[in-house]
C-alpha positions as CSV (number, residue, x, y, z in Angstrom):
1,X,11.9,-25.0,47.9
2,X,11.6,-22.9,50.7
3,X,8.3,-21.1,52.3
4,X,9.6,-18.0,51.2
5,X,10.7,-18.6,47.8
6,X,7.8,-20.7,47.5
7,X,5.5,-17.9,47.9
8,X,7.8,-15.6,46.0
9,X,7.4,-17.8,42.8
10,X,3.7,-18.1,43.4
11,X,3.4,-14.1,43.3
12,X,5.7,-14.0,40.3
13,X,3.7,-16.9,38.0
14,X,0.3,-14.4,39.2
15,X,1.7,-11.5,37.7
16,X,3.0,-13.6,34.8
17,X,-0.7,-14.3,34.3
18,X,-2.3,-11.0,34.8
19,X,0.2,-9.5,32.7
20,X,-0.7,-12.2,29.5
21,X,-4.3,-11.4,30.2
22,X,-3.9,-7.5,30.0
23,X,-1.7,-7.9,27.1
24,X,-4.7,-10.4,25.7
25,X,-7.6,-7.9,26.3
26,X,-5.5,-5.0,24.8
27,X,-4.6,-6.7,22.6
28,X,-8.0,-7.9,21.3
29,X,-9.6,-4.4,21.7
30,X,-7.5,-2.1,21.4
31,X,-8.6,0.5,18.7
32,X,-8.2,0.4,15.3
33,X,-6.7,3.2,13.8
34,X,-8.3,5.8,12.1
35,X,-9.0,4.9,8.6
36,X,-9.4,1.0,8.7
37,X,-12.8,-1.0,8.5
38,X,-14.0,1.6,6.1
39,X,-17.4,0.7,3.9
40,X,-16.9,4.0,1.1
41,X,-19.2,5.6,-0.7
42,X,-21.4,4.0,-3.3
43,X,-20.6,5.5,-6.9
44,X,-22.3,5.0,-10.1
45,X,-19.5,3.8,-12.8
46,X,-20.5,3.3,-16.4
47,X,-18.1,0.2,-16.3
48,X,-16.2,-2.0,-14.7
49,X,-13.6,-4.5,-16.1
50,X,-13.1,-8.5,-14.2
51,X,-9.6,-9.6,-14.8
52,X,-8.6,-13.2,-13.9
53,X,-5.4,-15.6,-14.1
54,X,-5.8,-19.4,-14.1
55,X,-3.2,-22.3,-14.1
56,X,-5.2,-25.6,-15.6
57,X,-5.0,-28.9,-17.6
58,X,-5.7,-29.2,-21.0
59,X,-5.6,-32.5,-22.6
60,X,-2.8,-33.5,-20.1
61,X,-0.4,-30.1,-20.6
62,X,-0.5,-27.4,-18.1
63,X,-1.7,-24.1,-19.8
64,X,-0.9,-21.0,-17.7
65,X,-3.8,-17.7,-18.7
66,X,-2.0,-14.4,-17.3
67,X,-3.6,-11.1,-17.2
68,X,-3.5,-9.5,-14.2
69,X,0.4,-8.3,-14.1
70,X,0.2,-7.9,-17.4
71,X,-2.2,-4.8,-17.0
72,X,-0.6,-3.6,-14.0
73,X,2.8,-3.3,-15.6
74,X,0.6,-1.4,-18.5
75,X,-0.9,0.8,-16.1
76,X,2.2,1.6,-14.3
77,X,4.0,2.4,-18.0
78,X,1.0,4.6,-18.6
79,X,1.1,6.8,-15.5
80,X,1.5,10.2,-15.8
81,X,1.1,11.9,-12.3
82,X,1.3,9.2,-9.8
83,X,1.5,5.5,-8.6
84,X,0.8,4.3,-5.5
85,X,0.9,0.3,-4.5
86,X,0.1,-2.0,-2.0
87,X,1.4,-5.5,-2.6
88,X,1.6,-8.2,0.4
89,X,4.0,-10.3,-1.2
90,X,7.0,-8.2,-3.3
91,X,9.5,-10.8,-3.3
92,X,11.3,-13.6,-5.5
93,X,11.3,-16.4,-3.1
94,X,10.8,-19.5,-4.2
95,X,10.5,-23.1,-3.4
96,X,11.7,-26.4,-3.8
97,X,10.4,-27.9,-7.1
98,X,8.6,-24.1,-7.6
99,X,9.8,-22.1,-10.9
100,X,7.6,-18.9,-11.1
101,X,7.9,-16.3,-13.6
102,X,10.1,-13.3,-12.4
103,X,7.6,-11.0,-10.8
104,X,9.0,-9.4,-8.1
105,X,12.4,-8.1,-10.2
106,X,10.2,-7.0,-13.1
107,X,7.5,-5.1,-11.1
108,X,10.6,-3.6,-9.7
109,X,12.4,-2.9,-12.9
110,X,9.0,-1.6,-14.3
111,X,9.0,0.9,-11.2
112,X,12.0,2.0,-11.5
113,X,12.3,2.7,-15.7
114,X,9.0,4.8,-14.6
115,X,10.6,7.0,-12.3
116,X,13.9,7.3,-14.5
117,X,12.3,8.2,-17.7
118,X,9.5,10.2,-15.8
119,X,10.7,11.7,-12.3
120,X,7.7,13.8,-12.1
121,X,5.5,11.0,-11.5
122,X,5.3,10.7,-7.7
123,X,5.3,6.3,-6.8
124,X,5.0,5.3,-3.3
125,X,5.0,1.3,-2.9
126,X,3.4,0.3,0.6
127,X,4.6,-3.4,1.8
128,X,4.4,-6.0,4.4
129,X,7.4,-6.4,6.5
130,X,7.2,-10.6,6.1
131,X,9.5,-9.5,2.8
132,X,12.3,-8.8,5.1
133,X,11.3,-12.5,7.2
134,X,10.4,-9.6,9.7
135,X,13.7,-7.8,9.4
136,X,16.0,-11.2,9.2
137,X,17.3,-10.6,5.5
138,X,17.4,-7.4,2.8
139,X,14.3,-7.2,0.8
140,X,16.2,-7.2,-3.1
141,X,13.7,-5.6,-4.7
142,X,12.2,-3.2,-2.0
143,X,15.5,-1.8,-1.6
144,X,16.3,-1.5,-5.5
145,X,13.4,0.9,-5.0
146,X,14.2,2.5,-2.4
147,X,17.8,3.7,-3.9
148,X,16.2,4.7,-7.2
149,X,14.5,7.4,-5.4
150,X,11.0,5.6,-4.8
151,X,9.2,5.9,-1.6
152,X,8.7,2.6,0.5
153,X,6.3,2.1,3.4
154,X,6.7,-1.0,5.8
155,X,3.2,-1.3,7.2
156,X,3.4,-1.0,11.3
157,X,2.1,-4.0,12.1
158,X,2.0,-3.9,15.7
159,X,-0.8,-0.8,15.4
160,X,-3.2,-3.4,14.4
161,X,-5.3,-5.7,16.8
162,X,-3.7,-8.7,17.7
163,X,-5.0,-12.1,15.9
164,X,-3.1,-14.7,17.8
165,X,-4.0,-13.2,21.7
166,X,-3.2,-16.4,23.4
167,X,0.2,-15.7,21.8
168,X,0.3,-11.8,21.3
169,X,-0.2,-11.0,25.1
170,X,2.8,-12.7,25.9
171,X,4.8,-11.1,23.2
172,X,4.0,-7.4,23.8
173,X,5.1,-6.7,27.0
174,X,8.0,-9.8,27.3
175,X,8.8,-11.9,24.3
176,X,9.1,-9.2,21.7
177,X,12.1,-8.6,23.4
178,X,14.2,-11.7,23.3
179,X,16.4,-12.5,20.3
180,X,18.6,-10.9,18.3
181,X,19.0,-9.0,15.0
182,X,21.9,-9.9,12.6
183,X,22.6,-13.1,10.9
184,X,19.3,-15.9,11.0
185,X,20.0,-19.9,11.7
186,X,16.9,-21.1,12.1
187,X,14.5,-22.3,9.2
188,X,12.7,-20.3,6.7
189,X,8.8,-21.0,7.0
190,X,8.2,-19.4,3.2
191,X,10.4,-20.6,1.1
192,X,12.7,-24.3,2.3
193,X,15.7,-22.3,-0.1
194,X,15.1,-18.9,1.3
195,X,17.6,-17.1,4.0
196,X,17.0,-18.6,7.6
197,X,15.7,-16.2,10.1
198,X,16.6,-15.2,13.6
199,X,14.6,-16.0,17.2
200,X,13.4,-12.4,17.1
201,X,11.8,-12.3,13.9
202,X,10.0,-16.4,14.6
203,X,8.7,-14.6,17.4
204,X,6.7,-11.5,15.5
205,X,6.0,-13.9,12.8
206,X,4.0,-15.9,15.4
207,X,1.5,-13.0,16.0
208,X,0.3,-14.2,12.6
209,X,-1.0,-10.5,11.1
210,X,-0.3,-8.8,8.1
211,X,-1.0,-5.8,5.7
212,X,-2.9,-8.1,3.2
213,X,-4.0,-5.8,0.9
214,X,-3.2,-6.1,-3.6
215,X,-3.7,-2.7,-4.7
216,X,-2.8,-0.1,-7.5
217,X,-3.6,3.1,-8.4
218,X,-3.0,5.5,-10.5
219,X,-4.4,8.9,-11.9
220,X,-6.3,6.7,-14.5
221,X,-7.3,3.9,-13.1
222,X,-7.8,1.3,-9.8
223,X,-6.6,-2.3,-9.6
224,X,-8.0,-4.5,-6.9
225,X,-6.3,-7.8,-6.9
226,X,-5.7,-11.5,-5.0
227,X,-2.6,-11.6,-7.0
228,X,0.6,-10.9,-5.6
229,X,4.2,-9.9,-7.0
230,X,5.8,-12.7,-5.7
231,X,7.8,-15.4,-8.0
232,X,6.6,-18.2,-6.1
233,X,3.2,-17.1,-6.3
234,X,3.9,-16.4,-10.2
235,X,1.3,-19.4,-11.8
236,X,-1.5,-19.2,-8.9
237,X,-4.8,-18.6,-10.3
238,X,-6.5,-15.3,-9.0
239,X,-9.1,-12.2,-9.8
240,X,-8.8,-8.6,-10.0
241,X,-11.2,-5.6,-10.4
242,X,-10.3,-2.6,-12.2
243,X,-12.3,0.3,-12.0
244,X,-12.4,4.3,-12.4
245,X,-13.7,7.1,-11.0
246,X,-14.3,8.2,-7.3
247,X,-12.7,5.1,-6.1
248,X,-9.8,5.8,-7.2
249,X,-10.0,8.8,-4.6
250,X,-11.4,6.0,-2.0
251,X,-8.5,4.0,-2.0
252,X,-6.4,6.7,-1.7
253,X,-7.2,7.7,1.1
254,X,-7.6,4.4,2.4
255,X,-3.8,3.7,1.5
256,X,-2.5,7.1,3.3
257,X,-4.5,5.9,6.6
258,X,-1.8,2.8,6.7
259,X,1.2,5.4,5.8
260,X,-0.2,7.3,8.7
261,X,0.0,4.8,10.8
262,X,3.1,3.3,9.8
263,X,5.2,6.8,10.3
264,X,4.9,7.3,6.5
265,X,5.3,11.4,5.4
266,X,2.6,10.6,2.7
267,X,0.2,13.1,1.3
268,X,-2.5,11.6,-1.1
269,X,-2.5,12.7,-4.8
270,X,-6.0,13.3,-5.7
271,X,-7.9,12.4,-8.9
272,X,-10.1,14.7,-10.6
273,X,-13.1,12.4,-11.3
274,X,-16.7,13.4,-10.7
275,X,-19.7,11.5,-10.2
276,X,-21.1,9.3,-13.4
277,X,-23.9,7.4,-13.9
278,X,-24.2,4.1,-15.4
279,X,-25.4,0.9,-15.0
280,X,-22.6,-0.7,-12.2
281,X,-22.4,0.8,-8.6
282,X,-18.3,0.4,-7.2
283,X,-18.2,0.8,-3.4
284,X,-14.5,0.3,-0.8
285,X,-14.5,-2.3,1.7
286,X,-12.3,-2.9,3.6
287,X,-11.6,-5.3,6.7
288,X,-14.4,-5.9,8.6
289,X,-16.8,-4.2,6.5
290,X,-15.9,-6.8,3.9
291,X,-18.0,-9.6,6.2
292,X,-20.5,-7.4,6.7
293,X,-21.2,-7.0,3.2
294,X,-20.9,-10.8,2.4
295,X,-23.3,-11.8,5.1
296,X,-25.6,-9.0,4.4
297,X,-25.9,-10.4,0.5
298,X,-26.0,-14.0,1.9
299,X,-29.2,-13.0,4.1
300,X,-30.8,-11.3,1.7
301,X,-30.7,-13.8,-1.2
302,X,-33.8,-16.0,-1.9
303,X,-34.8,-19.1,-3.7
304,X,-34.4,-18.9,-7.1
305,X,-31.2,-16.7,-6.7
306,X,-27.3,-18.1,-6.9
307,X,-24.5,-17.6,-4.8
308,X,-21.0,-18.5,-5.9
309,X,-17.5,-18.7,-4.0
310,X,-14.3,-18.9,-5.3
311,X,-12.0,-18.7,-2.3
312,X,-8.6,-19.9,-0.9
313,X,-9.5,-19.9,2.2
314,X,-13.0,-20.1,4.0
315,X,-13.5,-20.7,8.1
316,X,-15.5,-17.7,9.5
317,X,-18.3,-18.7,11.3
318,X,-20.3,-16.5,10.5
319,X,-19.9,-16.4,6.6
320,X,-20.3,-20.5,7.3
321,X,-23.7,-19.6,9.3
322,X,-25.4,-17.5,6.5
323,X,-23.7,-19.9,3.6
324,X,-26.3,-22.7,5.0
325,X,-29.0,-20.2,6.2
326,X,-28.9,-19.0,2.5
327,X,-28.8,-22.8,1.3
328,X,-31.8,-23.8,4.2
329,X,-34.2,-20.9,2.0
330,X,-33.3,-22.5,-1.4
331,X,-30.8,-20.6,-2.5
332,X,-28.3,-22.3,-4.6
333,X,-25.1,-22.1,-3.4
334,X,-21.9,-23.7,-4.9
335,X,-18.3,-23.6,-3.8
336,X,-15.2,-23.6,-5.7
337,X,-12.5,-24.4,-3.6
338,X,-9.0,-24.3,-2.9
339,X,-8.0,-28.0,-1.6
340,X,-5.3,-26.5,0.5
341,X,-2.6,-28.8,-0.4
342,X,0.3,-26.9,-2.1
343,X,2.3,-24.3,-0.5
344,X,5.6,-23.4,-2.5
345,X,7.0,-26.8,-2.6
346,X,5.3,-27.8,0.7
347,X,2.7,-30.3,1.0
348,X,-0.2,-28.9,3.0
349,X,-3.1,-31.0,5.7
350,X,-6.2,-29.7,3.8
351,X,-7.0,-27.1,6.5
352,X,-9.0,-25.5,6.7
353,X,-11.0,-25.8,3.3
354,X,-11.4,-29.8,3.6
355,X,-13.0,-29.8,6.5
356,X,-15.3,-26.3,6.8
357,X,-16.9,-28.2,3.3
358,X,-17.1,-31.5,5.0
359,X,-19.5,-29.5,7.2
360,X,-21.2,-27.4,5.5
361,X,-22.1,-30.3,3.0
362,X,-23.1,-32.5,5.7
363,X,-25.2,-29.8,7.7
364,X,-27.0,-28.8,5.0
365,X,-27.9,-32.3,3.5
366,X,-25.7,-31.6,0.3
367,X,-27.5,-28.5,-1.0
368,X,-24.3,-27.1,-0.2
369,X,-22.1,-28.1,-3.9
370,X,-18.5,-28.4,-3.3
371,X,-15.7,-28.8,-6.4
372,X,-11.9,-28.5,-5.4
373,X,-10.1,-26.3,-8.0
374,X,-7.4,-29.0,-9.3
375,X,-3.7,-27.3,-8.7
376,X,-0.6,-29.1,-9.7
377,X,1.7,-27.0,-7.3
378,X,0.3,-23.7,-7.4
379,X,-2.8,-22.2,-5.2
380,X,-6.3,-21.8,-6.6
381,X,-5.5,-18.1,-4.5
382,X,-9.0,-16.4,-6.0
383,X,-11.2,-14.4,-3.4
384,X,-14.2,-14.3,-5.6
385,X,-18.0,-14.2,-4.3
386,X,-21.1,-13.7,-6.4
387,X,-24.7,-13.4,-6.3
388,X,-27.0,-13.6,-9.2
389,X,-30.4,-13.5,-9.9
390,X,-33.5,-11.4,-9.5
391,X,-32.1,-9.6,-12.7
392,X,-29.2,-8.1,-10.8
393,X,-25.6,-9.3,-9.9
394,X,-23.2,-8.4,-6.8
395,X,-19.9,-9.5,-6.8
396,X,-17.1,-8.7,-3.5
397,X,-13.9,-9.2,-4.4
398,X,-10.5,-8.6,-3.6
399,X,-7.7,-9.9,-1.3
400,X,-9.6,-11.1,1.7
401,X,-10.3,-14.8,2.3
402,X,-13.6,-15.4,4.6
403,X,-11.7,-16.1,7.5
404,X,-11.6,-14.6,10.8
405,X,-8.3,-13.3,10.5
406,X,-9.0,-11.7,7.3
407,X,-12.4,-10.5,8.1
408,X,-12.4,-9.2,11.7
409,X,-10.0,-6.3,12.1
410,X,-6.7,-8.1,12.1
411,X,-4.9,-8.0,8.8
412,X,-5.3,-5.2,6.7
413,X,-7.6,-5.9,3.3
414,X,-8.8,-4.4,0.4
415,X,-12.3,-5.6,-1.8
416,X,-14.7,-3.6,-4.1
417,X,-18.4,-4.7,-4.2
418,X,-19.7,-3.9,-7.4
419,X,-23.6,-4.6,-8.4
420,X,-25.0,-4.6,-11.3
421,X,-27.9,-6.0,-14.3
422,X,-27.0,-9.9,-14.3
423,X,-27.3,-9.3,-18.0
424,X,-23.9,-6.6,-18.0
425,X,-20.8,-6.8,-19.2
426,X,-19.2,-7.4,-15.9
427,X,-21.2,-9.6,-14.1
428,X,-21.9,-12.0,-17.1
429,X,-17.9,-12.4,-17.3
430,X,-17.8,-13.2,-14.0
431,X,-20.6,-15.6,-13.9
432,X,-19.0,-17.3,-17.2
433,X,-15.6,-17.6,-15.1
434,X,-17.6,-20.0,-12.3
435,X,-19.5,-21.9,-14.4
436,X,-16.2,-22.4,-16.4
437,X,-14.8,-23.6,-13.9
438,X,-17.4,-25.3,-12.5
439,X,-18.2,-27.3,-15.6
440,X,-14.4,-27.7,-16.8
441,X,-15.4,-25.7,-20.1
442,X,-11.7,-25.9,-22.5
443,X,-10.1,-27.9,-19.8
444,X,-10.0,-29.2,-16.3
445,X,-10.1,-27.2,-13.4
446,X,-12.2,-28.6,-10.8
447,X,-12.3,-31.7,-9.4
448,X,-15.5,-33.8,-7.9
449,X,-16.2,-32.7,-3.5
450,X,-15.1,-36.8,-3.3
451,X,-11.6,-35.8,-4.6
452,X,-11.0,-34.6,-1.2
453,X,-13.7,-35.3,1.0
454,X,-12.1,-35.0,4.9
455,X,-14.7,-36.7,7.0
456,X,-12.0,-37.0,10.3
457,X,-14.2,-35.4,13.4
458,X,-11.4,-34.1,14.9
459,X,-9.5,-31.9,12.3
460,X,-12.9,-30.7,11.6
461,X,-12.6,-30.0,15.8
462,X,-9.3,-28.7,15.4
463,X,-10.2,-26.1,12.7
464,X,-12.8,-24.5,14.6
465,X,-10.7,-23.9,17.8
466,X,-7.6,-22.7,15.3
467,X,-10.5,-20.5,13.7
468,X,-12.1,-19.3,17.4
469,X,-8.4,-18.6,19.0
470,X,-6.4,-17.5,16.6
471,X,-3.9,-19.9,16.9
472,X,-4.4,-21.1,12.5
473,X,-2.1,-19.8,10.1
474,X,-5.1,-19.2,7.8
């Protein structure tokens, strides 16, 4: 190579690299818009209802419990003014050897019979555009909706910060542009029977964000879920929260900051609820605020108290961090965990759940208690965390695992903290759902920490620099 063209290629790799670094540090910090990372007002509710769906073993037959869609198609029939969702998965993908009940077609074909036998009521149905493999294939259902005169919002994704930056500051200013639209050819990462997708949309699915969130509402009530409409998904175990009152008004708004954002004409329908009292306070978290929460309950518990997780997913450092501080003061703390294996017909490594409890077992001498929730092709997909004791009860729940990505400003997500007497309603059902499963009460659900014990150094290496750059899929 020449001098010249030497020196020419030198000056074009430097600009390369100080263009990947700008798009890196904008990308990292740019700011949020308004209306995310919200912590809402704390209301006083007079009740509060814990809804949960488990897939489990009893005396060798699988035994599927369903609740959750079963009350959100009941809510939706029972609207009268307005229904506004927020579903991250709305889709009947499938997988090989995977044959989930219909959800996506009949949330759809519940929507829709709404609207036809009652146009009044207003429905708006906010979305992730991975339903569309990021615009490589018709969503089905979405566009069902769409025709019978209900309002769909594709959340904007690229308004939000960017989780993967060693990747993302490439993609903004050069690779967002290659590929093409129009017919995919290159593998489905979802579903191994679904539509392939095209160069163009591999290359925004590798910025690894999403609109997260599992919500409904409706003038009568608030549904906060892990679960999501998606066939596939259809046997996973999960939670949900449903609540009334203020938070109904909460969310709302919460909901029309991401049709804001995403170009949406949507003006939030209000609900006409005051202030109760009662013995359960409800509160909005969202996004970051949801850590903050977590790790503020995890530092203030003492011995004598409790602390439960049951989670799909759990990596963030500094949930980890307050998990062992908590453990160090004599809390107890036990962890019912996802074994990361199945993932719609796929077989998955065990990261990152095997090896975060590999060390936070070891590091805190085994006061740290590990069980694996036992799935036979479906996810243990709750995002459940509790404290108990000192008479009172706070539970966060909602979509968000306690992982970076989930916690720190990059997908979009949606829990409600509710406290209460440890003796109530609410938090006794949810402390009888972890020590159900903890003690395989009417079946089997957990398995032993042995069952999956991941001792390897370097996965456990490997998770934490997926978990500190981004570069995970969890």
């Amino acid at each position: 190579m020449s001098p010249p063209m030497a020196g020419f290629m030198k000056l074009f790799l430097c600009g390369v690299f100080v263009i990947w670094l700008a798009g890196m540090a904008y990308g990292l910090y740019r700011p949020l818009p308004p209306g995310l990372a919200v912590a809402g007002p704390v209301h006083q509710v007079p009740a509060v209802e814990f809804l949960y769906d488990l897939s489990y073993l009893r005396d060798g037959t699988v035994v599927h419990e369903q609740r959750i869609f079963k009350r959100l198609l009941a809510e939706i029939t029972a609207a009268q003014r307005f229904v506004v969702l927020d579903m991250f998965l709305f889709n009947g993908l499938q997988g090989p050897g995977i044959s989930g009940p219909p959800l996506a077609a009949t949330l759809a074909e519940a929507l829709l019979k709404k609207k036809q036998q009652s146009p009044q009521v207003a429905i708006t149905v906010i979305t992730d555009p991975i339903n569309t493999g990021y615009g490589s294939y018709p969503a089905v259902d979405l566009d069902r909706l769409r025709a019978g005169g209900i309002a769909v919002v594709t959340t904007d994704l690229t308004r939000l910060r960017d989780s993967n930056p060693i990747y993302s500051g490439l993609w903004r200013p050069v690779l967002q542009w290659f590929g093409t639209s129009g017919k995919g050819w290159l593998p489905n990462p979802f579903s191994a029977t679904g539509p392939p997708m095209t160069l163009r949309s591999w290359l925004t699915l590798l910025n690894f964000k999403a609109n997260h969130r599992k919500v409904l509402v409706t003038e009568r009530v608030a549904l906060v879920t892990s679960a999501n409409p998606h066939d596939a998904s259809g046997f996973h175990s999960n939670i949900a929260i449903v609540a009334h009152g203020p938070i109904q008004n909460d969310l709302l708004a919460s909901e029309a900051a991401v049709a804001a954002f995403s170009g949406a004409a949507f003006a939030p329908p209000a609900v006409a609820a005051r202030e109760e009292t009662g013995p359960y306070t409800v509160q909005l978290l969202t996004e970051s605020a949801i850590k903050q929460r977590v790790v503020t309950a995890l530092r203030a518990a003492n011995s004598g108290e409790s602390v439960w997780l049951a989670m799909f997913y759990l990596a963030e450092p500094e949930v980890c961090a307050a998990l062992l501080d908590a453990a160090e003061r004599g809390v107890t703390v036990r962890l019912i965990l996802d074994p990361n294996k199945d993932a719609f017909g796929r077989v998955k490594n065990g990261i990152p759940n095997r090896q975060v409890a590999e060390w936070l077992v070891s590091r805190s001498n085994g006061r740290i208690s590990v069980r694996w929730y036992d799935t036979h092709g479906e996810q243990f997909h709750s995002k459940l965390f509790l404290v108990e004791g000192r008479g009172q009860g706070l539970v966060v729940a909602g979509s968000a695992n306690l992982t970076r990505r989930n916690l720190d400003d990059y997908n979009l997500e949606t829990s409600l903290a509710v406290s209460g007497p440890a003796d109530s309603l609410f938090v006794t059902a949810v402390a009888d759902y972890c020590h159900r499963l903890w003690e395989n009460r009417g079946g089997q659900y957990t398995l032993p920490f042995a069952a999956y014990r991941e001792t390897q150094k370097l996965k456990q290496w490997r998770v934490m620099l997926q978990e500190a750059s981004g570069l995970g899929t969890f």
